[in-house]
C-alpha positions as CSV (number, residue, x, y, z in Angstrom):
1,X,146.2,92.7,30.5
2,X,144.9,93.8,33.8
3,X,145.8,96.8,35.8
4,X,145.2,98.8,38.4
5,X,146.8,102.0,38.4
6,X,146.1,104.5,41.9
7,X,146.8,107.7,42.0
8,X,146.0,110.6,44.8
9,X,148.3,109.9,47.5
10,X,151.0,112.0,49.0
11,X,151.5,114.3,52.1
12,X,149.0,115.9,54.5
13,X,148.9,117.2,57.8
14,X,146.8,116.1,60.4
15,X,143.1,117.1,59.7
16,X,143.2,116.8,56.3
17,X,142.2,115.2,53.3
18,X,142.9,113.2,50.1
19,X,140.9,111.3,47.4
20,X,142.7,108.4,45.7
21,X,141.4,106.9,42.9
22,X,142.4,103.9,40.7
23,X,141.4,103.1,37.3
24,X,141.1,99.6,36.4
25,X,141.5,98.3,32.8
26,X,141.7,94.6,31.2
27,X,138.7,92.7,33.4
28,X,134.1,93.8,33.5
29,X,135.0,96.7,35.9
30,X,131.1,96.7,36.5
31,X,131.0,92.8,37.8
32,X,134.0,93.1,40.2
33,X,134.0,94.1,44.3
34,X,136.4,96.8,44.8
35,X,138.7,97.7,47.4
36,X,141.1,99.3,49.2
37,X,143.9,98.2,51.5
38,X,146.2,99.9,53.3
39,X,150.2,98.6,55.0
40,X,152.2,100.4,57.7
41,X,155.3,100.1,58.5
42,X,156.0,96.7,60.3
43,X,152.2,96.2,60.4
44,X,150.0,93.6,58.1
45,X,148.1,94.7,55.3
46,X,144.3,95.6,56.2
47,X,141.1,96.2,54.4
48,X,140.2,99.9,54.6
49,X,136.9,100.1,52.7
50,X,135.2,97.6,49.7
51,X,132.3,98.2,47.4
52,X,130.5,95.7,45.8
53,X,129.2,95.6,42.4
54,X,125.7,96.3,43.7
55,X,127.2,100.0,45.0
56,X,127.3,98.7,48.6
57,X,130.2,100.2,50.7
58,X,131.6,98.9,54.3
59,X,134.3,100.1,56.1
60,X,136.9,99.3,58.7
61,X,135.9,100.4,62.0
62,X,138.6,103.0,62.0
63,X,137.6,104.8,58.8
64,X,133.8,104.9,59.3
65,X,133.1,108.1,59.1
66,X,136.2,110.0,57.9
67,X,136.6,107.5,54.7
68,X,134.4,107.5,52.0
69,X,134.4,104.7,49.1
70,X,133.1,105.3,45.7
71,X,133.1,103.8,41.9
72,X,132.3,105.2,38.7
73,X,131.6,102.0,36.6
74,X,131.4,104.2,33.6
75,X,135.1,105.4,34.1
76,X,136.0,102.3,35.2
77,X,137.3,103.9,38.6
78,X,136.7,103.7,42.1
79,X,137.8,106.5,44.5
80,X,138.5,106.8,48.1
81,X,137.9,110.4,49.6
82,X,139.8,110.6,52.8
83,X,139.0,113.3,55.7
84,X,140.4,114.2,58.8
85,X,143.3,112.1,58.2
86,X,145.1,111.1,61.2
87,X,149.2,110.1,61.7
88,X,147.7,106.3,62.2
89,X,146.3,106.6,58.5
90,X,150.1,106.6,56.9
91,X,150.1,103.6,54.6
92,X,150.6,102.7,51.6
93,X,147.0,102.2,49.9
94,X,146.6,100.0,47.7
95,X,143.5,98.7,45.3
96,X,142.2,95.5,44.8
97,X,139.7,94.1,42.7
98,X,137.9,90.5,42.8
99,X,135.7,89.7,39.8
100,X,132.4,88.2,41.4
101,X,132.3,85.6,38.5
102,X,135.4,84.3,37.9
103,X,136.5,84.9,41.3
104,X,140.3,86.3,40.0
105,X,142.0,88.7,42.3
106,X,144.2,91.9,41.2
107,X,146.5,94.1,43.1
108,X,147.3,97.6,42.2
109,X,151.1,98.5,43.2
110,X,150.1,101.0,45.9
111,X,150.3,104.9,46.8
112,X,151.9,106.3,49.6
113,X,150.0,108.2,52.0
114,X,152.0,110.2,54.5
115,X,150.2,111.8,57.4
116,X,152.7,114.2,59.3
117,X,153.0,117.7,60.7
């Protein structure tokens, strides 16, 4: 059974910072391009940041910079750390992983991050 279970989020004021991570389980964690999305409010989901399987990270033009992407094939886990986090930011994140052979897709069930004074 696949899963994707996140963790990390939660509230912060403006400037700060937050590292979510999800741990993946049930699919070759090392043969899969990771990724996190993020939805607002009354606003479509969007890519935020994706690593492949070969370690190489890209990021939404908004994030580059302040977001940082990261997996740890051996914990079967890929993090987003999060810095000088903005009210624009407040989302729920969610991860997503698509296996580069078989092509399947998985969803994690999201974390909220709330960015407020």
């Amino acid at each position: 059974q696949v899963q994707l279970v996140e963790s990390g989020g939660g509230l912060v004021q403006p400037g700060g910072s937050l590292r979510l991570s999800c741990l993946a389980s049930g699919f070759t964690f090392n043969w899969a391009r990771m990724s996190w999305y993020r939805q607002a409010p009354g606003k479509e989901r969007e890519l935020v940041a994706t690593i492949t399987s070969t370690n190489i990270p890209d990021y939404l033009v908004s994030v580059k910079g302040r977001f940082t992407i990261s997996r740890d094939n051996g914990r079967n886990t890929v993090y987003l750390q999060m810095n000088s986090l903005n009210i624009e930011d407040t989302a729920v994140y969610y991860c997503h992983a698509r296996h580069d052979i078989s092509a399947n897709v998985y969803w994690g069930r999201g974390t909220q991050v709330t960015v407020s004074s």
